[in-house]
C-alpha positions, 0 to 999 in steps of 0.5 A: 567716386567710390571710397577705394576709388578716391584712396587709390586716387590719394595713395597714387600720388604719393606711391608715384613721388622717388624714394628721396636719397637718404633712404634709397639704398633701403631698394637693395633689399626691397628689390621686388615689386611687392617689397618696393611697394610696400618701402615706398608706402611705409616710407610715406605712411609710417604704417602697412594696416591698408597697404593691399587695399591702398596699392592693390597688391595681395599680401598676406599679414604675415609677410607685411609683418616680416617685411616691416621687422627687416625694415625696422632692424635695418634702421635699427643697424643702420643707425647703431653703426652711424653712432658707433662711427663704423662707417665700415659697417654702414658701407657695408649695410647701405651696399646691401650686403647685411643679412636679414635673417 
């Protein structure tokens, strides 16, 4: 067994594990394959660095570091507005509705 062969072996079994439920509402802005992929990983691994290689989607660095920015401000928001208790406002980001850019 080759060395890609026994990563993507290792990174199946945790690419195959849910979301768990305090983090699912992070799917509505990560709808796509490739964006649910990658919050599936970095959920997992804290880190992107060999996100194409472990699930074999093509992705660009630009676009893997575009993608961990609105990860990152998400949380960002997200906890901001728990610890301001503006539960409006972590309704509003956990339906989706925040805009990214």
């Amino acid at each position: 067994m080759t060395t890609t062969e026994r990563d993507l072996k290792f990174t199946s079994e945790f690419m195959d594990e849910p979301i768990s439920q305090d983090q699912l509402w992070k799917t509505k802005y990560f709808s796509t394959r490739i964006r649910g992929e990658f919050l599936r990983y970095y959920t997992t691994f804290g880190s992107a660095i060999k996100f194409c290689e472990h699930t074999g989607l093509p992705c660009t660095e630009r676009y893997l570091k575009k993608m961990k920015s609105e990860l990152a401000k998400l949380e960002r928001e997200h906890s901001a507005a728990k610890k301001d208790l503006d539960f409006e406002l972590v309704a509003e980001i956990e339906m989706g509705e925040l805009k990214l850019s």
